[in-house]
N, C-alpha and C positions, 0 to 999 in steps of 0.2 A: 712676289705676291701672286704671280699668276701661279705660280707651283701650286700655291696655298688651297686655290681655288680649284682647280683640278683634281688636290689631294681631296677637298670637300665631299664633291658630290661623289667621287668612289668611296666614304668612309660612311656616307649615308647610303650608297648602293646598299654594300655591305654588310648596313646596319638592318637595313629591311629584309634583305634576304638572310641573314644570319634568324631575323625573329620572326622572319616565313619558316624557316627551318622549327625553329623551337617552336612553332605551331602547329607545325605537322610529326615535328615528332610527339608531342603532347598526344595529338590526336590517335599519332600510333598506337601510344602508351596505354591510353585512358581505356579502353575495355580488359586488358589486363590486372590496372587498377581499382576497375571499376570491380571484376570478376574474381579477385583476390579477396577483397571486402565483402563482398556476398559471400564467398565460402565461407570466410572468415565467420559472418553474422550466422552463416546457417549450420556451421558446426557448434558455435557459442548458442543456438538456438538447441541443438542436440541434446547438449551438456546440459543446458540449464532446464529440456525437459526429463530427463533423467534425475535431475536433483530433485525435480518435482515431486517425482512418482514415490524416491525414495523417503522424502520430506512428509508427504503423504502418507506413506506406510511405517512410520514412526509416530506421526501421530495415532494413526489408529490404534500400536502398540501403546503409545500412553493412554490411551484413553482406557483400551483393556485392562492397564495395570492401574490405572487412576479409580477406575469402576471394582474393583475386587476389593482394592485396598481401603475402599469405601464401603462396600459390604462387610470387611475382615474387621472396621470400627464400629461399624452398627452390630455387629455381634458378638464382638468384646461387651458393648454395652449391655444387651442384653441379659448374656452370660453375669454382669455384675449386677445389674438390676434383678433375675433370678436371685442368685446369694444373697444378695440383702432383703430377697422374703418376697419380691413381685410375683403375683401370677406371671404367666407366661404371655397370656391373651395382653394383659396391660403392659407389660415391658414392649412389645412387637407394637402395642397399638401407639404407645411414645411414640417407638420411632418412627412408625408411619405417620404418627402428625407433623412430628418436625421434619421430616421430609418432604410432604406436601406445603407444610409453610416454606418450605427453600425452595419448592417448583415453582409457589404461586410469586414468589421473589423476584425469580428468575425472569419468567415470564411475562412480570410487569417490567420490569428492567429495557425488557426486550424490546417490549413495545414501544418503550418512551424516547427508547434507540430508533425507532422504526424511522422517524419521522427524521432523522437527518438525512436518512441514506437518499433521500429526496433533493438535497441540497439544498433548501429555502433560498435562503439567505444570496447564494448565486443565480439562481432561479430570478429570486425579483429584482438583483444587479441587472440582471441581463435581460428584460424585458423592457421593450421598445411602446411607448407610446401608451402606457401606465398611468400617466398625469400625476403620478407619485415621484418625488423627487428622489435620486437615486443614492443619495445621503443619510444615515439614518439619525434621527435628531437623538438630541444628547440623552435623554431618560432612555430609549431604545438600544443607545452604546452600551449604557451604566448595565442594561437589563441582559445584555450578551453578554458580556466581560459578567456577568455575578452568577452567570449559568451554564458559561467554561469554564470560573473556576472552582463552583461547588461539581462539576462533571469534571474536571481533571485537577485535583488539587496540587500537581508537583507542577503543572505549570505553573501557577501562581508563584512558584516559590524564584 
């Protein structure tokens, strides 16, 4: 029994200095580790601004080819609106009205959009000392939920 107890406290010595060790060598490690991962992020930062630029410059090219391609219909139109006997002035002035009606579209579209990029709804979750309860009562759910899904109809689905 006396063995037993002698064998003790060397296998606790042991066991602390064994996990003194695995804490210095951790310690060792850790700017290594630490410095592997930043390369890491800051190469993975590189790459992902390069996709950017390129992501970027494909858009543009679509837009260019989106924009022609939309002038190359508005002048087929024309071209047939001619043929079938239009002046010239009223063929061109069609299509500038139906064009201004998709700007003024657009536009209003835009605006109605404007008003989220504000975050309401987090905005007043997160306001401190409102005296408004931070719950929104049930006609106020009904009235979000019927104006996410006339604004995203395939969630609904």
């Amino acid at each position: 029994m006396a063995a037993t107890q002698s064998q003790a406290p060397a296998a606790g010595a042991r066991s602390a200095e064994s996990l003194i060790d695995i804490v210095r060598g951790l310690l060792h490690d850790l700017p290594g580790l630490i410095g592997d991962r930043v390369e890491l992020f800051s190469l993975e930062l590189h790459r992902a601004g390069i996709a950017l630029v390129k992501v970027l410059a494909m858009t543009v090219v679509a837009a260019i080819l989106g924009v022609t391609a939309w002038l190359a219909v508005w002048s087929i139109l024309v071209g047939l609106l001619l043929a079938a006997g239009w002046h010239w002035a009223a063929a061109n002035g069609l299509v500038v009205l139906i064009n201004i009606a998709a700007a003024v579209w657009a536009v209003r579209r835009a605006r109605s959009l404007m008003k989220q990029l504000s975050l309401p709804a987090t905005r007043q979750h997160l306001m401190v000392g409102t005296g408004s309860s931070s719950r929104l009562t049930e006609s106020e759910s009904a009235s979000h939920e019927q104006r996410a899904v006339h604004e995203h109809p395939a969630a609904a689905a």
